[in-house]
C-alpha positions in Angstrom: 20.4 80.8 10.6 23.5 83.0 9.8 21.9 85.6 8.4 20.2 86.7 11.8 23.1 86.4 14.0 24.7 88.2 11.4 22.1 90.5 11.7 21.7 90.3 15.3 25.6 90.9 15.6 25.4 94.2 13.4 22.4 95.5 15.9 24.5 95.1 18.9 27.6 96.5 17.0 25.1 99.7 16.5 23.5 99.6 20.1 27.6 99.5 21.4 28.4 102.9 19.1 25.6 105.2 20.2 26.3 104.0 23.9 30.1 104.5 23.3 29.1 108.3 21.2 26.4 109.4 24.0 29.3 109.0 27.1 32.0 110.7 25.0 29.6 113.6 24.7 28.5 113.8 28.5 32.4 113.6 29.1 32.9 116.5 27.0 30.0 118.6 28.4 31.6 117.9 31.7 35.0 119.2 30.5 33.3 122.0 28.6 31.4 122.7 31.9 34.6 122.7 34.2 36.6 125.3 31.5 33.3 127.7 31.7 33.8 127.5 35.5 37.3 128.4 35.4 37.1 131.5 33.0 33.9 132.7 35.3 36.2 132.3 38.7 38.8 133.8 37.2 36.9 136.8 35.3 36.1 137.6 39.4 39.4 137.1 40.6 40.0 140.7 42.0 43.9 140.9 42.6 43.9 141.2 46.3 40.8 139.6 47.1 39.7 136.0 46.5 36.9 134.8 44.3 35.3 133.7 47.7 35.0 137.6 48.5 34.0 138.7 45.2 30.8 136.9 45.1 28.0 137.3 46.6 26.8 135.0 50.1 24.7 132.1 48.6 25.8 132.3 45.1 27.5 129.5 43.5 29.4 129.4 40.4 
């Protein structure tokens, strides 16, 4: 009887790791996603103008 809750302990253990390793990876794609934003916006910074001017109507960044 101990040897499968043992077992069964060890497969949750598991499942609780690649939960735990797949939303530390969408939080870093998000970071990642929000540093590539900032580098584009400021790329089109123009001086005098604002990033709002610079592109076009209808595009997002």
């Amino acid at each position: 009887m101990s040897v499968t809750i043992d077992e069964q302990e060890a497969a949750r253990i598991e499942q609780l790791a690649v939960e735990a390793e797949v939303l530390v990876e969408e939080d870093d794609a998000r970071k990642d996603l929000k540093e590539r934003r900032g580098i584009i916006k400021q790329t089109l910074y123009d001086g005098s103008k604002k990033t709002k001017h610079t592109v076009p109507k209808g595009k997002h960044i």
